[in-house]
Backbone of each chain as ProteinMPNN parsed JSONL, in Angstrom:
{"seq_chain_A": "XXXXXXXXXXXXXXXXXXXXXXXXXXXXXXXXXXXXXXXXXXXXXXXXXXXXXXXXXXXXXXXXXXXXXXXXXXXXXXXXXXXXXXXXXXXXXXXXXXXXXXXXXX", "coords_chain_A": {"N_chain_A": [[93.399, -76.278, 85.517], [91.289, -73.182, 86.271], [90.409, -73.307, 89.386], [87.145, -72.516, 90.406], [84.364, -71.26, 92.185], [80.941, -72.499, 92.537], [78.48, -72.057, 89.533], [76.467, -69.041, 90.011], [78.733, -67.052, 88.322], [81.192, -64.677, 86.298], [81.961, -64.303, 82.928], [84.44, -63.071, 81.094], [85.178, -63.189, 78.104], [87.896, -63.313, 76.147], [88.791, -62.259, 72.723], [91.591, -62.239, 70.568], [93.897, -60.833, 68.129], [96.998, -60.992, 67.842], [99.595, -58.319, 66.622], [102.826, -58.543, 65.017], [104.92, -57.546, 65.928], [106.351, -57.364, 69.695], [107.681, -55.751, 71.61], [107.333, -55.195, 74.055], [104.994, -56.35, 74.989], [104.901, -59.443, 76.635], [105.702, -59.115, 79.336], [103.934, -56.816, 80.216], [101.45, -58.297, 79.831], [101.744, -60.685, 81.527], [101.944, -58.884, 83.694], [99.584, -57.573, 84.077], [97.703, -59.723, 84.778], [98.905, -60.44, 86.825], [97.763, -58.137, 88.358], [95.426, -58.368, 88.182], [94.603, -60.723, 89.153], [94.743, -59.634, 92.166], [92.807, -57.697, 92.137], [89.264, -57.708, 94.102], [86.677, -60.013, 93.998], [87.765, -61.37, 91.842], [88.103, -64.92, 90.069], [89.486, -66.227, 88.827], [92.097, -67.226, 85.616], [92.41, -68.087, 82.056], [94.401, -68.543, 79.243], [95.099, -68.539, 76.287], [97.501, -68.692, 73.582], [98.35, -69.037, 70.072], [100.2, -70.612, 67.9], [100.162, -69.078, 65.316], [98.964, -66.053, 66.135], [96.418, -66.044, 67.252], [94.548, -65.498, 70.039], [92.939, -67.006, 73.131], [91.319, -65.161, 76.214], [90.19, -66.309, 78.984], [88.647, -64.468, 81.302], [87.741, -65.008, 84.796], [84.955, -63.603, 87.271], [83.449, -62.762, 90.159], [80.731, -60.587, 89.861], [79.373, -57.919, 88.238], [79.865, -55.808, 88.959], [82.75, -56.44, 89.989], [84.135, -56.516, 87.348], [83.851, -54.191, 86.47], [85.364, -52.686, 87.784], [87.822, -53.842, 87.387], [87.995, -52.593, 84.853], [88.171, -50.145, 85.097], [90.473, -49.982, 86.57], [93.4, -47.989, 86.414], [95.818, -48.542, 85.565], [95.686, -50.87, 84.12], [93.807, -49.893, 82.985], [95.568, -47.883, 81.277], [97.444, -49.839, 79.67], [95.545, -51.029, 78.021], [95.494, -49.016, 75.737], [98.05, -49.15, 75.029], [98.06, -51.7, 74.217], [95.892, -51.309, 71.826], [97.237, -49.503, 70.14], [99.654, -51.383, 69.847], [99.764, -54.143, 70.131], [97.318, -55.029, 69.123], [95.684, -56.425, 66.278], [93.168, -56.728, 66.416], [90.374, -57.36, 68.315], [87.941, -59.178, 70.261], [85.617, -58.683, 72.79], [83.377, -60.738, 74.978], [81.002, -60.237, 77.447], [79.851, -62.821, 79.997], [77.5, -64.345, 82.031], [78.155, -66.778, 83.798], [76.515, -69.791, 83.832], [76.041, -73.013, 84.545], [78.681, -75.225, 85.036], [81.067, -77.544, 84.625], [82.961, -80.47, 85.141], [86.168, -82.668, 83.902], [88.047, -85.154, 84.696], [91.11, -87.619, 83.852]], "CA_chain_A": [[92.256, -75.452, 85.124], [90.892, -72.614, 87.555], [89.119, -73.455, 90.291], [86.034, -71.358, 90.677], [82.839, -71.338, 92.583], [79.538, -72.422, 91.941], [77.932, -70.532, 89.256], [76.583, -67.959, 88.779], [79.675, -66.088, 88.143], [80.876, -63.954, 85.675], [83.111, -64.95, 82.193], [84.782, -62.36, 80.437], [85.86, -64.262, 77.038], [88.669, -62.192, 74.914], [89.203, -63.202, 71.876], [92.376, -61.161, 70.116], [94.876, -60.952, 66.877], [98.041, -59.858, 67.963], [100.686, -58.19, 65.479], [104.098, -59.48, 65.45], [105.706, -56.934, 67.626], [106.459, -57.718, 70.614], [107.486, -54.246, 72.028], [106.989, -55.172, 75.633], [103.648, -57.255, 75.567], [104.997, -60.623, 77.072], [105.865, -58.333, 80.357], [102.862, -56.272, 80.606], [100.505, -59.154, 80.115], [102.298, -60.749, 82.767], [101.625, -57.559, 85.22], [98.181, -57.601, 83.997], [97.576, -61.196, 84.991], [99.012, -60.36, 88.373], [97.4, -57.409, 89.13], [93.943, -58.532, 87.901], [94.504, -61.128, 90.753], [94.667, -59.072, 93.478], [91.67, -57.29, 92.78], [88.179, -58.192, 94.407], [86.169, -60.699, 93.217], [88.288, -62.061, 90.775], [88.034, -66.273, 90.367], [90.565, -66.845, 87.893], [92.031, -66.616, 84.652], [92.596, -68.969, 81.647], [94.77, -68.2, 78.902], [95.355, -69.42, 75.352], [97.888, -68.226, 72.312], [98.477, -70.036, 69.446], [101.519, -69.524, 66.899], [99.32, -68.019, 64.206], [99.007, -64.943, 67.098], [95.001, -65.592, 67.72], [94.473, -66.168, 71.109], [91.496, -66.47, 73.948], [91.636, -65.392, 77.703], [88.858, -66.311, 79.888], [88.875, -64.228, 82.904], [86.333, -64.961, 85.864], [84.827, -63.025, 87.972], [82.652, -62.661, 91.396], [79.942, -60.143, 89.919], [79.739, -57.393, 86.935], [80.684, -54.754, 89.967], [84.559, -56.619, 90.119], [84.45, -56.279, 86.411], [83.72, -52.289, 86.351], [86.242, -51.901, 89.176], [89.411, -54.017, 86.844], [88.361, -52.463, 83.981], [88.965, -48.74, 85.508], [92.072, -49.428, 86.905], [93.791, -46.884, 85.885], [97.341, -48.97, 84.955], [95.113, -51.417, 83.236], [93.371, -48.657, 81.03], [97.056, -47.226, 80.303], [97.797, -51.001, 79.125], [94.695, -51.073, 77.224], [95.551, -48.42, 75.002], [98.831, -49.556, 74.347], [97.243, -52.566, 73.507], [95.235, -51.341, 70.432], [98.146, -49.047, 69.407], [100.469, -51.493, 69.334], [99.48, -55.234, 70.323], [96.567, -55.881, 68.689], [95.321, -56.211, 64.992], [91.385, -57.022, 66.674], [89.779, -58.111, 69.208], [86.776, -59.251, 70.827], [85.329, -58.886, 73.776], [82.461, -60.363, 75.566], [80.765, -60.455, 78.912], [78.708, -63.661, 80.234], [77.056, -64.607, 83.057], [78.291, -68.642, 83.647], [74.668, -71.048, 84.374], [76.449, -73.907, 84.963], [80.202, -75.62, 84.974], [81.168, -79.236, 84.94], [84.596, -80.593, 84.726], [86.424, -84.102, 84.315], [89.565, -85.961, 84.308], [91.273, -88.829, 84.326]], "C_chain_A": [[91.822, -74.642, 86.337], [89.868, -73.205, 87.866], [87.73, -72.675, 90.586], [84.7, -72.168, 91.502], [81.689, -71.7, 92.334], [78.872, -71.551, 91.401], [76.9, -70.361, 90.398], [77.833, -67.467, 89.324], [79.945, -65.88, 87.033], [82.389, -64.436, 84.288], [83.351, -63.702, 81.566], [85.755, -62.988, 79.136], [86.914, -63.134, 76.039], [89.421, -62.777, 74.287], [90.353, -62.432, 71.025], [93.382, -61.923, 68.85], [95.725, -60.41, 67.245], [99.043, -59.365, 66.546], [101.435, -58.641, 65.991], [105.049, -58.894, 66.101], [105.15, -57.239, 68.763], [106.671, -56.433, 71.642], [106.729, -54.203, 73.584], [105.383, -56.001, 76.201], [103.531, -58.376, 76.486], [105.246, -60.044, 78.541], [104.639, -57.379, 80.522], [101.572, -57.358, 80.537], [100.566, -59.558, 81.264], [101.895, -59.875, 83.936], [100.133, -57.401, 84.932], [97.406, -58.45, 84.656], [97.535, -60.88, 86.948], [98.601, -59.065, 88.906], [95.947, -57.161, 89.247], [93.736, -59.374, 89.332], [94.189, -60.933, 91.938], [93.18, -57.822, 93.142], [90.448, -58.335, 93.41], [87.563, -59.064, 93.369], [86.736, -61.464, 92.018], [88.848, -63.642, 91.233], [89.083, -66.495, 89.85], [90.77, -66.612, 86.784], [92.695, -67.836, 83.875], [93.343, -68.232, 80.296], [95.618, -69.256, 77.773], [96.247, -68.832, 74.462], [98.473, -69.429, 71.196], [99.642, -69.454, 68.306], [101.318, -69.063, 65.972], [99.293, -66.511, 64.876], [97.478, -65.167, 67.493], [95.425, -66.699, 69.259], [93.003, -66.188, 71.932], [91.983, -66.564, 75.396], [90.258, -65.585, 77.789], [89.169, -65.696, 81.257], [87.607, -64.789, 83.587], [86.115, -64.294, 87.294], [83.364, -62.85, 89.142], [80.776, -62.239, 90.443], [80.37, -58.746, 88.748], [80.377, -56.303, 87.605], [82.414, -54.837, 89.739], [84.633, -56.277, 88.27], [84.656, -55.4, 85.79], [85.024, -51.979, 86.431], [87.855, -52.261, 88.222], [89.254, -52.793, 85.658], [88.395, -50.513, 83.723], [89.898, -48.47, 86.178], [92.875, -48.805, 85.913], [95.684, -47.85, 85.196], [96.725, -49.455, 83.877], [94.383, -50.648, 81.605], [94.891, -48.074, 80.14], [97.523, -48.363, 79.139], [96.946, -51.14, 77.605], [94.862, -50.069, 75.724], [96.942, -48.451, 74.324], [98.471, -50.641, 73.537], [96.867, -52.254, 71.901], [96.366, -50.636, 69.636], [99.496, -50.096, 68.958], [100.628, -53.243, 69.076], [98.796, -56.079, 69.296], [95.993, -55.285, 67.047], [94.009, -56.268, 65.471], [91.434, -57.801, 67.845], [88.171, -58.203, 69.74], [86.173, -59.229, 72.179], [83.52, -59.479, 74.637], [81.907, -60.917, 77.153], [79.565, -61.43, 79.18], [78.48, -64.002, 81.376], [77.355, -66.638, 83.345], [77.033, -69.211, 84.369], [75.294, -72.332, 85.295], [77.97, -74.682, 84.401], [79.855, -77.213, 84.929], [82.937, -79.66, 84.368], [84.777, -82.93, 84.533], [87.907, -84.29, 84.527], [89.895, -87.243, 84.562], [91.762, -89.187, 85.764]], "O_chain_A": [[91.908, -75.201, 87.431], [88.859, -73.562, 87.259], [87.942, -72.158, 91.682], [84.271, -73.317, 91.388], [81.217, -70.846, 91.583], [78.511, -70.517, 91.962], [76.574, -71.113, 91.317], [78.06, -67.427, 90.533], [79.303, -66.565, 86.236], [83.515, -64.793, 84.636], [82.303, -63.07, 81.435], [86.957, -63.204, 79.29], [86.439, -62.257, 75.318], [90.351, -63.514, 74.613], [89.673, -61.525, 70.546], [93.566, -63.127, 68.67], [95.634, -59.185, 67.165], [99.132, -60.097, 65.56], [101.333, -59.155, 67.105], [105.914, -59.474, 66.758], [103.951, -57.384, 69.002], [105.773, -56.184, 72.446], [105.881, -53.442, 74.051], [104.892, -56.151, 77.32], [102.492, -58.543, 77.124], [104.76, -60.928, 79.247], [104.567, -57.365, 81.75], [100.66, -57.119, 81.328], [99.803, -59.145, 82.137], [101.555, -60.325, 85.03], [99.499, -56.997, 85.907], [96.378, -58.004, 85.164], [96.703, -61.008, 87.847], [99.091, -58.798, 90.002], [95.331, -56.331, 89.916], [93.063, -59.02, 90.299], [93.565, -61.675, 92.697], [92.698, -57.2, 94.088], [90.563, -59.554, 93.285], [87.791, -58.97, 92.163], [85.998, -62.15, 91.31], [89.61, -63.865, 92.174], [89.845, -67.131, 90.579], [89.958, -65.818, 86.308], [93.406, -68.613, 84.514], [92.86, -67.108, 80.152], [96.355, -70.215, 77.998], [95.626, -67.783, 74.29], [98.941, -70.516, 71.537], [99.879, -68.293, 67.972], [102.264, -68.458, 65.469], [99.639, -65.643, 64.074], [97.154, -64.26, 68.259], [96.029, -67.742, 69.511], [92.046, -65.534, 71.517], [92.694, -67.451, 75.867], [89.371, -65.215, 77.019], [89.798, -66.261, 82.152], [86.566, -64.99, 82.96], [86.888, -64.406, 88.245], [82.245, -62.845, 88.629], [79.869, -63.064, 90.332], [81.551, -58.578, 88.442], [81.348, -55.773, 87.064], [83.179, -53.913, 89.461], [85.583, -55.517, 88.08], [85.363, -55.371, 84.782], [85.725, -51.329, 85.656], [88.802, -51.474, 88.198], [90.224, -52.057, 85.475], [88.558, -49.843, 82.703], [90.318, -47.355, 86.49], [92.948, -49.137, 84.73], [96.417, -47.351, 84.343], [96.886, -48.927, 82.777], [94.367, -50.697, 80.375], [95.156, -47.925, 78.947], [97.882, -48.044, 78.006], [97.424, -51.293, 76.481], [94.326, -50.469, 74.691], [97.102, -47.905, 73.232], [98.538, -50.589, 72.308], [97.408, -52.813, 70.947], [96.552, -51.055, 68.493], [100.24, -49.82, 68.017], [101.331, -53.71, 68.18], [99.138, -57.132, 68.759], [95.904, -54.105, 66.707], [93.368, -55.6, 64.659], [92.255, -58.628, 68.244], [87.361, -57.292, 69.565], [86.496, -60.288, 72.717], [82.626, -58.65, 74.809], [82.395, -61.842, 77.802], [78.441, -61.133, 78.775], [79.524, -63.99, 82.028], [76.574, -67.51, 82.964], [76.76, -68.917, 85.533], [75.046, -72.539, 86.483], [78.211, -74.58, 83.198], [78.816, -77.845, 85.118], [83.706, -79.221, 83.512], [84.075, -83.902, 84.812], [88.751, -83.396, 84.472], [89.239, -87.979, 85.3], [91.878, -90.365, 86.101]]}, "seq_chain_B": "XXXXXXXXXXXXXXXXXXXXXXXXXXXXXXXXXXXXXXXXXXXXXXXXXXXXXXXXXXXXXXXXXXXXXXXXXXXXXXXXXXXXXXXXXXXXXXXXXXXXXXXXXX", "coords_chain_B": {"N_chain_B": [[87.389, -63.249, 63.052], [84.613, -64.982, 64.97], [81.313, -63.826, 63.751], [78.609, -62.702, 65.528], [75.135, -62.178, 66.732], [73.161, -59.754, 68.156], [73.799, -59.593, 71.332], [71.132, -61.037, 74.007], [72.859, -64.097, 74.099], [74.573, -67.583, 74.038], [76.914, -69.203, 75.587], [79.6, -71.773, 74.899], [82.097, -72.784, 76.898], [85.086, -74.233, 76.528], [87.337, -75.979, 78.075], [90.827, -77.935, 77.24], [93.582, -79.92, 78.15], [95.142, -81.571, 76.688], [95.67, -85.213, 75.94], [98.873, -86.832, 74.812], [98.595, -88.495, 72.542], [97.43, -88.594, 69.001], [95.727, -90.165, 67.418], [93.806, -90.157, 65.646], [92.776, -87.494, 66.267], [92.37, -85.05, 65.122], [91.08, -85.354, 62.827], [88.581, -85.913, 63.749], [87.59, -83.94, 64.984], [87.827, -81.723, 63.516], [85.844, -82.564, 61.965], [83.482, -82.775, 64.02], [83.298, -79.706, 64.116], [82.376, -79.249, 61.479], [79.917, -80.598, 61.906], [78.593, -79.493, 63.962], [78.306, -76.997, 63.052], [76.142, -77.382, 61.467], [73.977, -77.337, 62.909], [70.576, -76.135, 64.27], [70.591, -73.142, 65.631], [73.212, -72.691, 65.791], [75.938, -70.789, 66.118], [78.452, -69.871, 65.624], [81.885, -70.632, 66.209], [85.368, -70.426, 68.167], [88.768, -71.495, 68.502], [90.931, -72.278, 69.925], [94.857, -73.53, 70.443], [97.791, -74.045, 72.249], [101.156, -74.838, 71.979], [101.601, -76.285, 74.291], [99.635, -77.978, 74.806], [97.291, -77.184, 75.89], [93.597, -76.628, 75.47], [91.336, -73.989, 74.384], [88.174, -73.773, 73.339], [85.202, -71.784, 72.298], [82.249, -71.935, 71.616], [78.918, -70.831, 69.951], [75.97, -70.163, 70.4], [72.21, -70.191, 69.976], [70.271, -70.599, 72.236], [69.893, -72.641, 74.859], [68.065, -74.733, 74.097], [69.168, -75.265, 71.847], [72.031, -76.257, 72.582], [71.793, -78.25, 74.01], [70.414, -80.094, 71.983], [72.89, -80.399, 70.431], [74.464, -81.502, 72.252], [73.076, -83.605, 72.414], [73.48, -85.193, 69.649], [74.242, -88.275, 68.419], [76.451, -89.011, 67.182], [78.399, -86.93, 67.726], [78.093, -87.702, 70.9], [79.198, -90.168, 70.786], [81.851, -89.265, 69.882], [82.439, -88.079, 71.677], [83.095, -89.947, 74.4], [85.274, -91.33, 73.046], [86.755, -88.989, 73.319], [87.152, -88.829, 76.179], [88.572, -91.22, 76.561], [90.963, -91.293, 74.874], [91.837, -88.934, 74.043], [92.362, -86.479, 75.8], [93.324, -85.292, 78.691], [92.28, -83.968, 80.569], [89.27, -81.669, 81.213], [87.133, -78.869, 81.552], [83.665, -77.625, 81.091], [81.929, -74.796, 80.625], [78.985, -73.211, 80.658], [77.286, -70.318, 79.464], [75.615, -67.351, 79.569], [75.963, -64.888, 77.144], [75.998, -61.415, 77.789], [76.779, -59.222, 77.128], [78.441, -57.726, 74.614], [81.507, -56.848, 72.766], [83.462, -55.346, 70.209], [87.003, -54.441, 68.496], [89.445, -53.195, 65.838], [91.625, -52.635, 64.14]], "CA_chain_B": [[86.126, -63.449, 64.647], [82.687, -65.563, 64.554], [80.182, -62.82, 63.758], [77.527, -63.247, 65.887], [74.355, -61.481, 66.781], [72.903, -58.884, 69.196], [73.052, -60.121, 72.632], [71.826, -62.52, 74.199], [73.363, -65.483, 73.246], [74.72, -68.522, 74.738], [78.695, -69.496, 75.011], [79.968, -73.271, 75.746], [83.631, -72.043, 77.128], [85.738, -75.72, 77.153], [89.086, -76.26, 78.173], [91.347, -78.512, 77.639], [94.546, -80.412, 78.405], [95.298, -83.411, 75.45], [97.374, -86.193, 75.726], [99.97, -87.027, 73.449], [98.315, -89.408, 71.137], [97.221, -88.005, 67.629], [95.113, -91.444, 67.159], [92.391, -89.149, 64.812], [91.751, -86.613, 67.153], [92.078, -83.742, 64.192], [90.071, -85.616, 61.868], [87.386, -85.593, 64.396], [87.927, -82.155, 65.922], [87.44, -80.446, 62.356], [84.237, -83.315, 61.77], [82.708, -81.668, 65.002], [83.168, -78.202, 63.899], [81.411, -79.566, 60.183], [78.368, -80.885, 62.173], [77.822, -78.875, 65.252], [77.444, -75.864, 62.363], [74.332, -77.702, 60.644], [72.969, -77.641, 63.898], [69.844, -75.033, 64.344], [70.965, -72.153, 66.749], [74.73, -72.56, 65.562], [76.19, -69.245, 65.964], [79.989, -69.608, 65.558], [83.013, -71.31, 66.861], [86.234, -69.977, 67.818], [89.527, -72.509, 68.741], [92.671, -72.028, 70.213], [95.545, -74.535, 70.89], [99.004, -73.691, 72.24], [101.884, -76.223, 71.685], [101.564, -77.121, 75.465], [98.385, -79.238, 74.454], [96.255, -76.577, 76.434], [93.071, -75.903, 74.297], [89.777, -73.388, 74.635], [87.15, -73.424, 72.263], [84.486, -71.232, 72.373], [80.904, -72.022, 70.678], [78.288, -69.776, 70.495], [74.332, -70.929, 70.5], [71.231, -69.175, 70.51], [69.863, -71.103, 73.712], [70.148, -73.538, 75.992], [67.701, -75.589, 73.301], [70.497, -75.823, 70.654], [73.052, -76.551, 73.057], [71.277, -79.278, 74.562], [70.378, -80.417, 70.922], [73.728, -80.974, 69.72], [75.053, -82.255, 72.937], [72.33, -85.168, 71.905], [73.678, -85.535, 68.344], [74.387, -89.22, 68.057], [77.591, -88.678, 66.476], [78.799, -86.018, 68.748], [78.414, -88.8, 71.855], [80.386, -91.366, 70.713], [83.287, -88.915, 70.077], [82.818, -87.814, 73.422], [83.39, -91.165, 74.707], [86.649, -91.351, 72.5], [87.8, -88.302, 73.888], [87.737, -89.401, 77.558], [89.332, -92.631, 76.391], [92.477, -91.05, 74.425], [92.368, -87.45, 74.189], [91.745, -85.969, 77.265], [93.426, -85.622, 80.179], [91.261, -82.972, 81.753], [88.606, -80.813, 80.532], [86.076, -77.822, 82.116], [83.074, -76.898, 80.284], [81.446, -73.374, 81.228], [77.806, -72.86, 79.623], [77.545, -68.962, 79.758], [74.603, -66.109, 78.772], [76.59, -63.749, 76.675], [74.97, -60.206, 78.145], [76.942, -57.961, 76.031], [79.62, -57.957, 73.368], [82.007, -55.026, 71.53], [85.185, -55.577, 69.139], [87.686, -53.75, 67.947], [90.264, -53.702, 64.554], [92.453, -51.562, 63.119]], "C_chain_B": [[84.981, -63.252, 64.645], [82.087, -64.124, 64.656], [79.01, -63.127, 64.69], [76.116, -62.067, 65.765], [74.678, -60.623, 68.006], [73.52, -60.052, 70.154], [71.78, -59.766, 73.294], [72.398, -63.301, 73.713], [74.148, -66.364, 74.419], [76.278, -68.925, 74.194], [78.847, -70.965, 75.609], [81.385, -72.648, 75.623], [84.201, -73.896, 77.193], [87.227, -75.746, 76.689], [89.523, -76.82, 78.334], [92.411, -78.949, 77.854], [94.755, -81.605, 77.563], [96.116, -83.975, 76.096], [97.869, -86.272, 74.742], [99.495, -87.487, 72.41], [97.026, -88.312, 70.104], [95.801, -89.064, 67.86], [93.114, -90.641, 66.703], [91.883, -88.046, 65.667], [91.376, -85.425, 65.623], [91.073, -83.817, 63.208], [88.456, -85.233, 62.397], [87.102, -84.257, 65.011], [87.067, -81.951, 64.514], [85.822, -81.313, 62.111], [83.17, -82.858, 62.861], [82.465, -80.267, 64.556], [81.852, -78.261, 62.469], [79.936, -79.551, 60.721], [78.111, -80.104, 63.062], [77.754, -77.392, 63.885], [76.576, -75.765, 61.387], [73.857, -77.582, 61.92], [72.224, -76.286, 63.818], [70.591, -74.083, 65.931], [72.243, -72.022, 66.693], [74.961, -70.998, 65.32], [77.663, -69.095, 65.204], [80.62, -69.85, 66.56], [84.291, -70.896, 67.289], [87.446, -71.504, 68.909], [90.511, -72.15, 68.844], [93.742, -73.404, 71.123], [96.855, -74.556, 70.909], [99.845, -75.176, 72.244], [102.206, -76.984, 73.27], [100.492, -78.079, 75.489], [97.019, -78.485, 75.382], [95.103, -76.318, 75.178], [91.607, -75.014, 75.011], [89.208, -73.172, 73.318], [85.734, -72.879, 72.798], [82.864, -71.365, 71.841], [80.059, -71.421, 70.97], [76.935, -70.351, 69.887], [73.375, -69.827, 70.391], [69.985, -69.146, 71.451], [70.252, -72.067, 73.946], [69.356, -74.642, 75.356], [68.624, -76.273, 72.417], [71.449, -76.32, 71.272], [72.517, -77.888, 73.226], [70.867, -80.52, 73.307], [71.398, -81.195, 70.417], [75.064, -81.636, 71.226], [74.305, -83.65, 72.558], [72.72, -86.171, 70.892], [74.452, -86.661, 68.66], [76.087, -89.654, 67.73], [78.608, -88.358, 67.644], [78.95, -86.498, 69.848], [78.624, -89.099, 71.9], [81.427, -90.498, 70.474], [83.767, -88.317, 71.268], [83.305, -88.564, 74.434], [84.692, -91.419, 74.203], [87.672, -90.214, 72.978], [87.887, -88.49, 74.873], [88.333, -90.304, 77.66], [90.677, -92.575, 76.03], [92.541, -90.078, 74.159], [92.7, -86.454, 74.487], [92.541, -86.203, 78.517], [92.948, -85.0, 81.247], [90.356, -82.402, 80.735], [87.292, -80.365, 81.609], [84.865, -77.302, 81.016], [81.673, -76.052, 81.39], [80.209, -73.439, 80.251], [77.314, -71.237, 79.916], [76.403, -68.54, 78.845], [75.745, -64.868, 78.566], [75.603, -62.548, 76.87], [75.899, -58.916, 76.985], [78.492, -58.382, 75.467], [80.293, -56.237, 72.678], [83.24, -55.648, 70.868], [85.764, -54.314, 68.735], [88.353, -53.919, 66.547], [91.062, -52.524, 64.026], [92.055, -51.105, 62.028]], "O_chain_B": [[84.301, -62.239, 64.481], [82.383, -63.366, 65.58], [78.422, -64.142, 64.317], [76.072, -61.234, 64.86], [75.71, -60.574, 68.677], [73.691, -61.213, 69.781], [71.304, -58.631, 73.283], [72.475, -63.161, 72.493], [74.317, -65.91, 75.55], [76.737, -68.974, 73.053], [78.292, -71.294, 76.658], [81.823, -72.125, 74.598], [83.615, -74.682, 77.939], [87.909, -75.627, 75.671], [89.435, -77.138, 79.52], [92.96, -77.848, 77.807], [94.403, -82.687, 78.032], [97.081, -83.527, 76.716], [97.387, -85.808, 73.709], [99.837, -87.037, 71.316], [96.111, -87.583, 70.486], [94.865, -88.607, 68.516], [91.977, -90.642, 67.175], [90.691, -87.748, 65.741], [90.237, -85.129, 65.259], [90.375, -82.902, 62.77], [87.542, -84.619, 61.846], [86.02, -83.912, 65.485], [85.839, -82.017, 64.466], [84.775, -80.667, 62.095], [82.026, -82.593, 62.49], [81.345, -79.773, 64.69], [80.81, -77.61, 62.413], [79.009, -78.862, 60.295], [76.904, -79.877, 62.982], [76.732, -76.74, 64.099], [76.223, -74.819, 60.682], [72.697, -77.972, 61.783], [72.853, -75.307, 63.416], [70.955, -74.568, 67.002], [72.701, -71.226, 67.513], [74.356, -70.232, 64.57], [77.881, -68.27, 64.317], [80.273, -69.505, 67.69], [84.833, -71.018, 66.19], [86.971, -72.252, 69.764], [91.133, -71.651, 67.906], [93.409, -74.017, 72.137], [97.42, -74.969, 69.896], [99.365, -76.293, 72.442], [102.885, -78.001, 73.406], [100.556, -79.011, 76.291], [95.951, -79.074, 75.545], [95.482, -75.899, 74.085], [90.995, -75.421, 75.998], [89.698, -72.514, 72.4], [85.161, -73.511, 73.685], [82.437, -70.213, 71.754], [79.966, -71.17, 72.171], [76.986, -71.001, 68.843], [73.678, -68.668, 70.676], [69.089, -68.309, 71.563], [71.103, -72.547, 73.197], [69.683, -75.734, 75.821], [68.813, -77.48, 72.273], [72.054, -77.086, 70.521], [72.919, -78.708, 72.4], [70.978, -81.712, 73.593], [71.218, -82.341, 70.007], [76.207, -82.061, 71.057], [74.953, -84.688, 72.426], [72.545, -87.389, 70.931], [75.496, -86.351, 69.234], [76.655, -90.651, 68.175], [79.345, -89.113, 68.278], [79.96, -86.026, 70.37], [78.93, -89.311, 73.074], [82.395, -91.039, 71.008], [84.887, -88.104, 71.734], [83.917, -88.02, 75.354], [85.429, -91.822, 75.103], [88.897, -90.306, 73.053], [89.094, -88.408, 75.096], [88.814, -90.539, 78.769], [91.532, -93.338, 76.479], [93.71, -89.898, 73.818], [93.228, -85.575, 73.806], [92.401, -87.186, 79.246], [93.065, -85.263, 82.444], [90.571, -82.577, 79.535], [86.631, -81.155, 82.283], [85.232, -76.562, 80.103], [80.929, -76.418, 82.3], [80.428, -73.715, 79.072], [76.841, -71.195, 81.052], [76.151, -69.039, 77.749], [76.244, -64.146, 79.429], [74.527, -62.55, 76.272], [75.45, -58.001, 76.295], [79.346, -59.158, 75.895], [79.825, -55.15, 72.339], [83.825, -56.591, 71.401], [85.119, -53.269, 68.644], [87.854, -54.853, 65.918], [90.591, -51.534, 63.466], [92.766, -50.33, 61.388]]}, "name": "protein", "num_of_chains": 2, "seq": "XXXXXXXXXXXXXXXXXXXXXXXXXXXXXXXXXXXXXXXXXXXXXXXXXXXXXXXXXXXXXXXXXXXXXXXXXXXXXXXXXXXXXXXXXXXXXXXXXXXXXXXXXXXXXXXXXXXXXXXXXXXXXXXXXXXXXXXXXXXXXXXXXXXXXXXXXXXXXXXXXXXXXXXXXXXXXXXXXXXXXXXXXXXXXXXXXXXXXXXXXXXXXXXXXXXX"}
């Protein structure tokens, strides 16, 4: 599970339907993943699909600033619009501020 | 994908890692979802679970009253106790102020 910081920091929850083409998504997610990384402020990222196609990422992030800054990278917007044209049947997006965390394990 | 309201609103983000054993988890999974949406401030749930045993579920509140509410629920504590005992081999839970929301759809 990512490690992150003591809140406050920042959740970006996306909740999506993909269609059943594939048409290059499993490779651009991938480069998405790793190039969300290397920006600023970014804690981590969590990532769910299920074989129906609904899935949920959780990204996390520093402050709503790092969240501006991914979501005008300019590759990322190109992605994004493949995305709806060709990825996704819906999605959701929303932005939260995390209060408090807690974890366990065995 | 849960309808919710305006924002604000309140997200419990929880992720986890299962173990192998079945030993009723599904029965109780879907019996959670039954009761935590009589609870007051229930917004909507969303659930994802890839065949690596990773899962995130999403729940959505309409404060930090309701949450706190149905973390109390009687019920809801003893299966919490069953899941650190045999269902569980990790788990993170994020309590998050949803500040803004948008969707998409074809």
């Amino acid at each position: 599970m990512t490690p992150a910081p003591e809140p406050p920091y920042y959740a970006v929850i996306f909740i999506s339907r993909r269609t059943a083409r594939e048409n290059g998504y499993g490779a651009a997610a991938d480069r998405m993943v790793r190039l969300a990384a290397e920006m600023p402020g970014f804690l981590g990222i969590e990532s769910v699909r299920d074989e129906g196609g609904v899935g949920i990422t959780v990204s996390y992030w520093q402050d709503e600033a790092a969240i501006a800054a991914w979501k005008a990278h300019a590759e990322h917007t190109a992605v994004r619009e493949q995305g709806r044209a060709n990825w996704y049947e819906e999605f959701e997006v929303r932005v939260a501020k995390v209060e408090r965390a807690y974890g366990w394990r065995k």
